[in-house]
C-alpha angles and dihedrals in degrees: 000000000000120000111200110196105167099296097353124103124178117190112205124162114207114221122190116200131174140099117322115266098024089107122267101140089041085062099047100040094044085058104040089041108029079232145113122219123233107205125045112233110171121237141235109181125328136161130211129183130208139166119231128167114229116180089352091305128114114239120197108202128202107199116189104197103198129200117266092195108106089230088072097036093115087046097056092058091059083080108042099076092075090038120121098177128035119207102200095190132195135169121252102220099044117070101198099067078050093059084048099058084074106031101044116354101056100036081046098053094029087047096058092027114021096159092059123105110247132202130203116217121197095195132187090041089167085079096071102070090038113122090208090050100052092041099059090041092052093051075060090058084247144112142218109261113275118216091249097059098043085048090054086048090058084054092048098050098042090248117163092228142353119227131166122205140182109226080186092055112033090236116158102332095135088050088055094055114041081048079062090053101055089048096052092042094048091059135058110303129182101247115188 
């Protein structure tokens, strides 16, 4: 994205990594579009642009939103090198993308950009609290994420902040974002 404050310009590009289907478009289309889409479609590399105002000033961001499917993995790193944030994302009610924040996701980003911020998003929130979700979880002998779990592995992976989000519901998307923002904004840009 480009912050234009009188004179002053920072560039930051916004990449979201993590599994396919734990949520990543819907993210970023729920917050460019104020929709949700209806049909999943994977993705192999898409961009999507939105304006947001952070502390009175406008903010222009520029999201990648990168396949999570293996079959694309070598695809994914030809945009890390002009990243600034990382969005290591999982899915709150499916315990496997969770186990591959630390054992892929994160050696894979901080391998190729280890000086770059990185956040950790607990999407589809809303499965938390879904009857059918927990029910068949706990048939596994498992549970949706709990905030204090996502929160420890933050900790774990080195990541600035954990926040979860419901692209479904709206819930807390903004927030999200212009948490994306001050990170970006409070590490070494690129100003030019």
């Amino acid at each position: 994205f480009y912050l234009v404050s009188k004179s002053l310009i920072i560039k930051t590009i916004l990449c979201g990594v993590g599994d396919g289907a734990v949520g990543k478009t819907c993210l970023l289309i729920a917050y460019t579009t104020n929709a949700f889409p209806e049909e999943y479609i994977p993705t192999v590399f898409d961009n999507y642009s939105a304006h947001i105002s952070v502390d009175g000033r406008t903010v222009s961001l520029n999201l990648w939103d990168t396949a999570g499917q293996e079959e694309y993995d070598r695809l994914c790193t030809l945009s890390y090198p002009q990243t600034n944030v990382f969005i290591i994302c999982f899915s709150i009610g499916s315990p496997s993308p969770h186990a591959n924040v630390g054992h892929k996701w994160h050696p894979e980003v901080s391998h190729h950009c280890p000086s770059v911020p990185i956040l950790l998003v607990g999407t589809k929130q809303d499965l938390r609290g879904d009857a059918d979700t927990v029910k068949k979880l706990k048939e596994q002998g498992l549970a949706p994420t709990t905030q204090q779990q996502g929160n420890s592995l933050a900790k774990q992976i080195g990541a600035v902040k954990y926040m979860e989000c419901s692209a479904l519901l709206h819930v807390l998307l903004c927030f999200a974002l212009k948490m994306l923002i001050v990170v970006a904004t409070s590490h070494n840009i690129q100003i030019i």
